[in-house]
Structure formats: structure tokens, C-alpha cells
N, C-alpha and C positions, 0 to 999 in steps of 0.2 A: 453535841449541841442539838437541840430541839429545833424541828420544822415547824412551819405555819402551816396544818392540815388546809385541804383544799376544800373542807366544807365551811363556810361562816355566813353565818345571818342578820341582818339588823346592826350590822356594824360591828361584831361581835366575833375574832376570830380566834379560833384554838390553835395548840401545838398538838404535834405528835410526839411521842416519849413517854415515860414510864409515869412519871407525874408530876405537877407545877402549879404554879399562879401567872398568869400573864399580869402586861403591867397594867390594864384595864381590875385586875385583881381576880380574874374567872381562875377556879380552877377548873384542872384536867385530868385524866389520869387513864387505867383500863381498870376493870371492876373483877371479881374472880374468877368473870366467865369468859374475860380475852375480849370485851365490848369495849372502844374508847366513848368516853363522855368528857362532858365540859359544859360549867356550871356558865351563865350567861346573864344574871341578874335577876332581881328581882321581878317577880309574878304575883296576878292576883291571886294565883292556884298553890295549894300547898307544894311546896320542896322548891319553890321558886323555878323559873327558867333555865331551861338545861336541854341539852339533844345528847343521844346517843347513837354512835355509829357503830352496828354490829356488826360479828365476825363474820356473820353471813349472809353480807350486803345490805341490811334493811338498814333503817335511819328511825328516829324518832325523835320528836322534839315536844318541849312543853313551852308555849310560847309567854311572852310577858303577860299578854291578855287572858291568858287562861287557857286560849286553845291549843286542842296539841294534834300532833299530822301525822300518822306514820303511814311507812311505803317502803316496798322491798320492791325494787327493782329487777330482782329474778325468776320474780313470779306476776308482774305487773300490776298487785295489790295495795291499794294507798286509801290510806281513812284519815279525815279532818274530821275529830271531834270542836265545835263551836263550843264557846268559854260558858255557857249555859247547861251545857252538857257534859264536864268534865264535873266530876264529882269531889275532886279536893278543892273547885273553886269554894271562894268564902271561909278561907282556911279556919 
């Protein structure tokens, strides 16, 4: 049975496990690098809203607005690109 990961935003929460749909319809999955992600809804920005949690603690996310945040924790490194500045906005 799949968990509720401890990461969720905006109302928006994942599983952990191999891969699914929650019943909000996000899916989830790990990609072929051992990274979890989880699809989050609709964005302005291309590939719509989604975060990925990597193997090697950092996080990424692309927010509904366009922005997207990353930050690795083990190296105290963290970027918020603003939805003016990500460049798939305006898909």
C-alpha cells in the first residue's frame, strides 16, 4: 500500500511507491534516475505543475503560477525563479 509522502503543497499531496493517480488525479511515480515526482495540476508554465523530490535531498518544484523554487538542503542552496522568468511560461 502506498504512503502519503511528507512533502505537499497548496493542498496538493503525493504517495510514495512505484507509481499512481491520487484521487485528486495527480500522478506520481520515480523517473529513471531514482527521483520521486508528482504531477500537481495545471500551470501557466509549460509541463504544468509538479515537484520533484531527489535522490540527493534537493526538491524542485514548478508552481501553478509559473514559478518554480529549488533547494538542496545539503548544501544550503535554494533558487525561486519568479513566473516572468521561467521561460516555459506562456506555453
Amino acid at each position: 500500500m502506498s504512503q502519503r509522502s511528507s512533502h505537499s503543497s497548496s493542498g496538493h499531496s503525493c504517495y510514495s511507491g512505484a507509481s499512481g493517480v491520487t484521487s485528486n488525479g495527480s500522478q506520481y511515480g520515480f523517473n529513471s534516475t531514482g527521483n520521486h515526482f508528482c504531477t500537481r495540476g495545471d500551470s501557466s508554465a509549460q509541463g504544468g505543475a509538479y515537484h520533484y523530490s531527489n535522490a540527493n535531498g534537493s526538491y524542485y518544484y514548478q508552481n501553478a503560477n509559473g514559478s518554480t523554487y529549488y533547494a538542496n538542503p545539503n548544501t544550503g542552496y535554494a533558487r525561486y525563479t519568479p513566473p516572468t522568468q521561467n521561460p516555459r511560461n506562456g506555453k
